[in-house]
C-alpha positions, 0 to 999 in steps of 0.5 A, a space after each residue: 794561351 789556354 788553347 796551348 795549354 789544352 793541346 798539352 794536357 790533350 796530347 797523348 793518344 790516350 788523352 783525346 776524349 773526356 769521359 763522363 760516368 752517369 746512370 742510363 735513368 739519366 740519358 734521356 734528361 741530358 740529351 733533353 736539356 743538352 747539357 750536364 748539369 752539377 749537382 748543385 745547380 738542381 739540388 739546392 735544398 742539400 747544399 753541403 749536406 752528405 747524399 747517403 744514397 742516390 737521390 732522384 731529382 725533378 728538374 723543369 719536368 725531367 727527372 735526373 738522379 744524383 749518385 751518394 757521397 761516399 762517407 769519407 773519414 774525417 781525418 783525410 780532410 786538410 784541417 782548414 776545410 769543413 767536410 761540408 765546404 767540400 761537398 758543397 764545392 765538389 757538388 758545383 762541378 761536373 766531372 770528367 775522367 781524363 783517360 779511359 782506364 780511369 774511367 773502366 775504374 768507376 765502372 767496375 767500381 759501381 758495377 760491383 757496388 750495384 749490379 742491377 743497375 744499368 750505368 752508361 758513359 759518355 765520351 767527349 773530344 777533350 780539346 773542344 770541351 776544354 777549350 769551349 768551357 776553359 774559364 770554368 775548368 779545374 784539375 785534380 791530381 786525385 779522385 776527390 770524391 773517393 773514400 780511401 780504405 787506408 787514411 793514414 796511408 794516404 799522402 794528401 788532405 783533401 782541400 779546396 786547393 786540390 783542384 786547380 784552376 786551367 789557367 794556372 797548369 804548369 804555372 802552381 807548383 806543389 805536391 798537392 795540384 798536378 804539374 804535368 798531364 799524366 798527373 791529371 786524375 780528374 777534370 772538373 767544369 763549374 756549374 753545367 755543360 751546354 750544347 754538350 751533342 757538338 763534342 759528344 762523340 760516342 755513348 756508352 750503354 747496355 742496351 741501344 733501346 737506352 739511348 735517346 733518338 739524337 744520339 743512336 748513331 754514336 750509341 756503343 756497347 758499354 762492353 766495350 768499354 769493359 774489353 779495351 
């Protein structure tokens, strides 16, 4: 059943891999650990509490750094969720850009944002990820961390029940989840990413000194990602 429902959401050419956006500060500690880990599973001291810059974490001796939360105005949360239960929730996920524009997005975004700083991405063949982490997978119908310029404007809350279980795609409906796969704006997976290398198809950075020894075969410029 969630095999069929994965080759769905992966079935158009532009929704082959996953991408997933991290500071090149960050590579040689995934490619040490092998896996992705969320926020929450290294940061356990700021457990909802709001990350007003990024912050460097020493995790069993490799350091990792984790981005800010965006301030996001109060009026854009869904009256039954706490700011707080939504950083605490969202910080128990990795995440994953669905497509790569929407991943050229975050890069732009962060370049302009700080552009001193070195930024790589990863890329994953979206069915094996999917299917390997698939009890643990949710989707979005919107970027859940952003911070919309214009709330008023904006046509949703952001709640818990944005993010929707796998095992529940095409079966929830509303306006809130995403019902279809071009309505798939983000993908989390709960907790961390194990033995990542074996899905990991190419890695994105500045510069190929950036990139752990394991990974210099699928290393590419990241101006590629930029030019696509």
């Amino acid at each position: 059943m969630l095999d069929g429902i994965i080759m769905k959401i992966t079935k158009s050419e532009n929704r082959k891999s996953l991408f997933h956006f991290t500071r090149s500060d960050n590579l040689h500690a995934i490619a040490h650990f092998d896996a992705l880990f969320a926020a929450g599973r290294i940061d356990h001291a700021s457990r909802g509490n709001r990350r007003t810059s990024r912050k460097k974490i020493d995790h069993l001796g490799m350091n990792i750094i984790l981005n800010s939360h965006l301030r996001i105005a109060e009026s854009m949360f869904d009256p039954e969720t706490t700011q707080e239960q939504f950083r605490a929730y969202i910080d128990q996920h990795v995440f994953f850009w669905p497509t790569l524009r929407y991943c050229q997005e975050m890069l732009a975004m962060y370049t302009r944002r700080e552009p001193d700083e070195s930024f790589a991405i990863l890329e994953f063949d979206a069915f094996r990820l999917l299917l390997e982490n698939a009890d643990n997978v949710y989707l979005s119908k919107y970027d859940s961390g952003s911070s919309p310029r214009f709330p008023a404007r904006c046509s949703y809350k952001k709640s818990l029940g944005m993010f929707l279980p796998l095992q529940a795609f095409e079966s929830a409906a509303g306006s809130l989840v995403p019902t279809k796969p071009s309505e798939i704006k983000e993908i989390l997976i709960q907790n961390e990413i194990a033995h990542l290398s074996r899905n990991l198809t190419s890695v994105y950075v500045p510069n190929a000194e950036e990139v752990p020894e394991r990974w210099r075969e699928i290393a590419k410029s990241i101006e590629a990602i930029r030019r696509t």
